[in-house]
N, C-alpha and C positions, 0 to 999 in steps of 0.2 A: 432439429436437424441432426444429423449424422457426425461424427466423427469422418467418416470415410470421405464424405462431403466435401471434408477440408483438408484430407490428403489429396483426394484430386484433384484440387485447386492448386496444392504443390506441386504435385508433378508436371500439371500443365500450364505453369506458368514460371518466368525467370526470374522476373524484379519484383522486390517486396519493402516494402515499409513496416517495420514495428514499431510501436507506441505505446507507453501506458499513459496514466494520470501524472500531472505536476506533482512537487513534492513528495517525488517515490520514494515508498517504503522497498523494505525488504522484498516483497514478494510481485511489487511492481520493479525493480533493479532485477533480482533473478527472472523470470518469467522474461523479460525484455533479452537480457544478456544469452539466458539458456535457447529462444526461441531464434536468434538473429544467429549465431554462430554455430547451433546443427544448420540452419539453412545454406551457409556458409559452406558448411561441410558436406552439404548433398550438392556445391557446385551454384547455389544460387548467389544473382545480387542484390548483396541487404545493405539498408540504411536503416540502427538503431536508432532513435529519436526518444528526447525527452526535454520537456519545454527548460526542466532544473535539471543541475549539475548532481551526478550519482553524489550519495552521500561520503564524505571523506571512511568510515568505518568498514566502506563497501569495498574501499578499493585496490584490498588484495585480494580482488576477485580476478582472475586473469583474463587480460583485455579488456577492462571497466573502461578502457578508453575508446570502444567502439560505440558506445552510447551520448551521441553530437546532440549540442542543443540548439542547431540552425541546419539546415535544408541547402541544397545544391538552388542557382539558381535554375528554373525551369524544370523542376523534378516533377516525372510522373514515375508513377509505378501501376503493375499489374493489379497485386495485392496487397494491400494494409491490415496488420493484423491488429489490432486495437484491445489491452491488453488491462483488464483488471482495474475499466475504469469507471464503470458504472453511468457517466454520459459520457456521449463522444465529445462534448463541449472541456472537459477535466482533461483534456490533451492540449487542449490551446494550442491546437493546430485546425488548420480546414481539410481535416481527413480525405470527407466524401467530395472533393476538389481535388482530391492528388492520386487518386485511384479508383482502377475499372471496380473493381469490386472490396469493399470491407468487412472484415471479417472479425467480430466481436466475440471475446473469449475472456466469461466472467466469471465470479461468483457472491456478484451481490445482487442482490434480489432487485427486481424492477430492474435488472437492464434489458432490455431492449432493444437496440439501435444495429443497424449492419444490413447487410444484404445476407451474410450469413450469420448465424446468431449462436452461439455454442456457450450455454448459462448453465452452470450448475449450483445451486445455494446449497449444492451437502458437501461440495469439496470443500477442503479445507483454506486451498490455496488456490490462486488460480497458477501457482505450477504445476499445480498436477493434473490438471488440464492439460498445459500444456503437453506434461511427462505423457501423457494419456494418448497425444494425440502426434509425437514424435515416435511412440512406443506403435503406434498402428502404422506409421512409415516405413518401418523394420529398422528404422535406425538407432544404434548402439550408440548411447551417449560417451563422449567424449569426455577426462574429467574436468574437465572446466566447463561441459556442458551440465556433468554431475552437479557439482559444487554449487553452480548459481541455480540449478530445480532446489537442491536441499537448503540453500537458502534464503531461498521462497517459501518453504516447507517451514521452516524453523522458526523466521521471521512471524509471519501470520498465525502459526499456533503457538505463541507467547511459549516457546522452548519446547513445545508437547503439551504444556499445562493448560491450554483452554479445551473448551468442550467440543472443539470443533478438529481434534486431535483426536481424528477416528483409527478404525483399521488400515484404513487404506493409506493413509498419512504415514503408519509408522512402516508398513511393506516397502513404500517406496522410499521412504528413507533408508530403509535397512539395505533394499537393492543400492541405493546410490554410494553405502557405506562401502556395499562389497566391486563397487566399480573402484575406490580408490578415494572415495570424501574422506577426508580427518574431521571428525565432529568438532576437536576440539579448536583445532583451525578455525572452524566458521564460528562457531560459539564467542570464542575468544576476542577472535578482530570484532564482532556484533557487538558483544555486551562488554565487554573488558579491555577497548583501547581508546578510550574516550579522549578526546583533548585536553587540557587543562581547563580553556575554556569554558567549559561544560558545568565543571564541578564551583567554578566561580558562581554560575549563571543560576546553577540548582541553589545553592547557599543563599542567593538573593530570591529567589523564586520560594524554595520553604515557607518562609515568615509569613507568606501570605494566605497560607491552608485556613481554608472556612470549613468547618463540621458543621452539619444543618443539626437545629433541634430535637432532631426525631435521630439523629445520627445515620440516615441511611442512604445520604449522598455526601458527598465534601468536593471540594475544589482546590485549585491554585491558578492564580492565576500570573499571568508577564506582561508587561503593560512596554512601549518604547523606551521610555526611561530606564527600565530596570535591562531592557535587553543592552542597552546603549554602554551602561554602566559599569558591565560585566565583561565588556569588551570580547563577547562570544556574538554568534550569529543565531539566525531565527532555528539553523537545523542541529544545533549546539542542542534544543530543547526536548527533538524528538524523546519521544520514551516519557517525559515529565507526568504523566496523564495518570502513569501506572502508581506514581507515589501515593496521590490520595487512595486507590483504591483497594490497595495494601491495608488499610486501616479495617479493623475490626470491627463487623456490622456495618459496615459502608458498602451499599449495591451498587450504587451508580458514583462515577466519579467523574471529573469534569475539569479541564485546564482551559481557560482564556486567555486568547496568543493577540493581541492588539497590532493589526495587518496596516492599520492610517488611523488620522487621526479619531475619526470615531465610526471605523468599525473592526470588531472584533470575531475571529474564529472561535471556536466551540469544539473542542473534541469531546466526545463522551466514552465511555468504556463503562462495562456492564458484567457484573456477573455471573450473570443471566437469568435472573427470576426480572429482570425489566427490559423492554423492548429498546434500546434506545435508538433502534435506527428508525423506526415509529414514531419517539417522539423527535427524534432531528429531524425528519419529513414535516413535522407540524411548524417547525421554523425555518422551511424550505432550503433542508440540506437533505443527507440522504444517509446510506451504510448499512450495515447489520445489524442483528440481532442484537449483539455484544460489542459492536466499535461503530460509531459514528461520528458525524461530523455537521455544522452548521454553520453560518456568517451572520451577525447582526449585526446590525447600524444602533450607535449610541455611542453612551461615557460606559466607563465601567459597571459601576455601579449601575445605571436605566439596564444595559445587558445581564446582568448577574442576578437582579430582581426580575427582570422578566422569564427567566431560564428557571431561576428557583420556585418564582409562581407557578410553570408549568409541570413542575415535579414534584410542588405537594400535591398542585390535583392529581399529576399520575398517580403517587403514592398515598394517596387519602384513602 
């Protein structure tokens, strides 16, 4: 489909719903944020939605409080834009019940879903979809519309440093710089204002790093206990994923987040000579190239051997 497609759809209509996935990262928070408050600004009425609370690090983003995690009674809307979630079921809402039309705006591979469908796996981010598709509007982003595209942008290319930090990634950050972003602003509240929380939560979480024999995956994993312990919460952990894979001749790395009592999340991260959203698919989750994610049922230990049997056969 068109871009243009989905500006028509703006112009010809009033009420809109945005949503991304639960558990929003960076690039699901901006994308949300940036896409509700230009519509705002062209005079429309928007309802951000997201099943979790933006993350506490996000939220000198201006108006992070526009993103509600409950619904009007008896809300319809025209348009739903459904936002960087790869199924529509990863919004834990009933979308295609709350609007004439849905409008899917990704860039992970196998999405699918919507009545319009607007998927790209080269962008980097899905705000720059977005940027892409507010920029054919003719509308002049605002900077707090800036601020949440560039931290969309920044969020998803691990600072610039992943490979998925192309041309186009650093133009439109550069333009968002000369609308009035402070890089070191968003950098800083991102990476650099952590809770206390956090650093308790990482201290107990370390001790548990597995190096595999071949050295070319490693893990950590956080069991209830230890999150309980630490007297942080489950989003205290974000980012944990990227320690193991810091490590030298480590390709794949892998953090297990324990969700109840015997089943566990899966994040994976990749440096990219392994597929890992390929093999999360084989344990019926889904993701990229280089970030994915999965859910098993088990103890730790039945999850950790089943995960690591499936990645010496990859790596064999």
């Amino acid at each position: 489909m068109s871009v243009q497609q989905i500006v028509e759809q703006i112009r010809n209509n009033q009420r809109f719903l945005v949503v991304a996935h639960r558990n929003p990262d960076g690039d699901a928070i901006g994308s949300t944020l940036a896409l509700a408050q230009a519509l705002q600004e062209m005079g429309k009425k928007v309802i951000a939605y997201n099943a979790d609370s933006v993350p506490e690090v996000m939220h000198f983003l201006p108006q992070h409080q526009l993103i509600q995690n409950s619904l009007p009674e008896n809300s319809d809307f025209d348009v739903a834009f459904v936002l960087d979630a790869g199924e529509i079921d990863r919004t834990a809402l009933p979308v295609a019940d709350l609007a004439r039309t849905v409008i899917n705006i990704d860039h992970h591979p196998f999405s699918s879903f919507g009545d319009l469908c607007y998927v790209d796996t080269n962008a980097c981010a899905t705000a720059i979809l977005v940027y892409r598709i507010l920029h054919a509007c003719q509308y002049q982003p605002s900077i707090a519309v800036a601020k949440a595209l560039y931290l969309g942008i920044l969020s998803d290319t691990g600072s610039f440093r992943y490979s998925s930090a192309n041309q186009e990634a650093f133009a439109v950050a550069g333009e968002l710089i000369s609308l009035g972003v402070d890089p070191w602003e968003v950098s800083s509240n991102l990476y650099e204002s952590h809770a206390p929380e956090r650093m308790h939560l990482l201290g107990l979480v370390l001790p548990t790093l597995h190096i595999s024999s071949c050295g070319r995956y490693a893990s950590i994993s956080m069991t209830s206990e230890i999150l309980k312990q630490s007297g942080a919460s489950a989003e205290h952990a974000d980012g944990f994923v990227n320690y193991p894979r810091s490590i030298r001749g480590v390709e794949v790395a892998l953090f297990f987040h324990q969700v109840s009592d015997n089943l566990y999340k899966i994040s994976f991260r990749s440096r990219g000579s392994v597929d890992v959203g390929a093999l999360s698919r084989k344990l019926g989750g889904g993701g990229h190239h280089n970030a994915a994610g999965a859910k098993l049922n088990g103890t730790l230990n039945e999850v950790r051997t089943s995960v690591f049997t499936l990645l010496d056969q990859t790596l064999s």
